[in-house]
C-alpha positions as CSV (number, residue, x, y, z in Angstrom):
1,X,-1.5,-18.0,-6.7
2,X,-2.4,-21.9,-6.6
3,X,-5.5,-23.8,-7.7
4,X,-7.1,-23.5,-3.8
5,X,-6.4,-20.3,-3.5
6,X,-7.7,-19.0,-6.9
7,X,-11.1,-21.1,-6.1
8,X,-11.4,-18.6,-3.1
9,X,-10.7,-15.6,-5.2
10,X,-13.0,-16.3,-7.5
11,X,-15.9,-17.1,-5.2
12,X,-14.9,-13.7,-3.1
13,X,-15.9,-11.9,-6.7
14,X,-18.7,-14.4,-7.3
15,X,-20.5,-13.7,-3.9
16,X,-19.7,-9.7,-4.6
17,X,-21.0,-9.8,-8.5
18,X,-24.2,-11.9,-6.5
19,X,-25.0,-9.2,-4.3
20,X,-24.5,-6.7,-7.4
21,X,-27.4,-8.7,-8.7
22,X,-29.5,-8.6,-6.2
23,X,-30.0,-5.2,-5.5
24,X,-30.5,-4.6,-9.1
25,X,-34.0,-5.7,-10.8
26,X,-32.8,-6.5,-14.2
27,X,-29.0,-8.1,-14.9
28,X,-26.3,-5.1,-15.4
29,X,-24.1,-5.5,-18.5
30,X,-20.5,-7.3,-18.3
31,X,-19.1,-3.2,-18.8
32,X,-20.7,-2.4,-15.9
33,X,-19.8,-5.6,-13.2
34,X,-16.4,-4.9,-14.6
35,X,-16.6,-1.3,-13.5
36,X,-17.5,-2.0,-10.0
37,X,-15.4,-4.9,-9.4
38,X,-12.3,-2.8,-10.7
39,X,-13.7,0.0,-8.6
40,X,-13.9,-1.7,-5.4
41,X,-10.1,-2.8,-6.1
42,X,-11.5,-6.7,-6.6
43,X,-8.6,-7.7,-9.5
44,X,-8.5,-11.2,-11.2
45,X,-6.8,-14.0,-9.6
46,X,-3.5,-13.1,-11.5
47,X,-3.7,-9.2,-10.6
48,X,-5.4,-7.7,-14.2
49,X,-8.2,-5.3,-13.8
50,X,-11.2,-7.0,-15.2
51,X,-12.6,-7.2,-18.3
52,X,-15.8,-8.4,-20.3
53,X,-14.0,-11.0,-21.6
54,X,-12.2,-12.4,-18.1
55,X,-15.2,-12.3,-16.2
56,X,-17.5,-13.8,-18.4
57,X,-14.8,-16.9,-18.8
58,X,-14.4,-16.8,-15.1
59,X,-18.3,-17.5,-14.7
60,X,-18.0,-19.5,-17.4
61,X,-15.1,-21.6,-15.3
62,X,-16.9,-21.7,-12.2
63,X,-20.1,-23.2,-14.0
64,X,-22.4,-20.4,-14.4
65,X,-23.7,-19.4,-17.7
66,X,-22.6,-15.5,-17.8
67,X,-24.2,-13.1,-15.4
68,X,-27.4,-14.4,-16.6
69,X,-27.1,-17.5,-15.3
70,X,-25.8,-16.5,-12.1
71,X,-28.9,-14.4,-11.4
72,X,-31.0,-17.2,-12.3
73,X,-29.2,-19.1,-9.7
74,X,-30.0,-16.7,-6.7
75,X,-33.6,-16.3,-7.8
């Protein structure tokens, strides 16, 4: 996957991880975002299931400070 393309994927699973977030009141643990993505067959720009560890870099990547900051971001 090139550079473009892996921008797209990741705002695909950044918009779905938002709207996680917002129907939720408090912010769900990393275990638990990982869970649903995996569920709802959303894999990591290279084709791994998600982990804790690859979604919090991912965030981390796109400029967002964990789950965290993302909800602070759609608040």
């Amino acid at each position: 996957m090139k550079r473009g393309e892996q921008l797209k994927h990741n705002q695909k699973v950044i918009n779905q991880v938002s709207r996680l977030l917002i129907k939720k009141y408090r912010t769900p643990s990393y275990r638990t975002v990982c869970h649903y993505l995996n569920k709802n067959s959303l894999r990591s720009s290279i084709g791994n299931k998600w982990t804790e560890r690859s979604l919090y870099r991912m965030l981390q990547r796109s400029g967002y400070r964990g789950l965290w900051g993302l909800n602070k971001i759609i608040d």
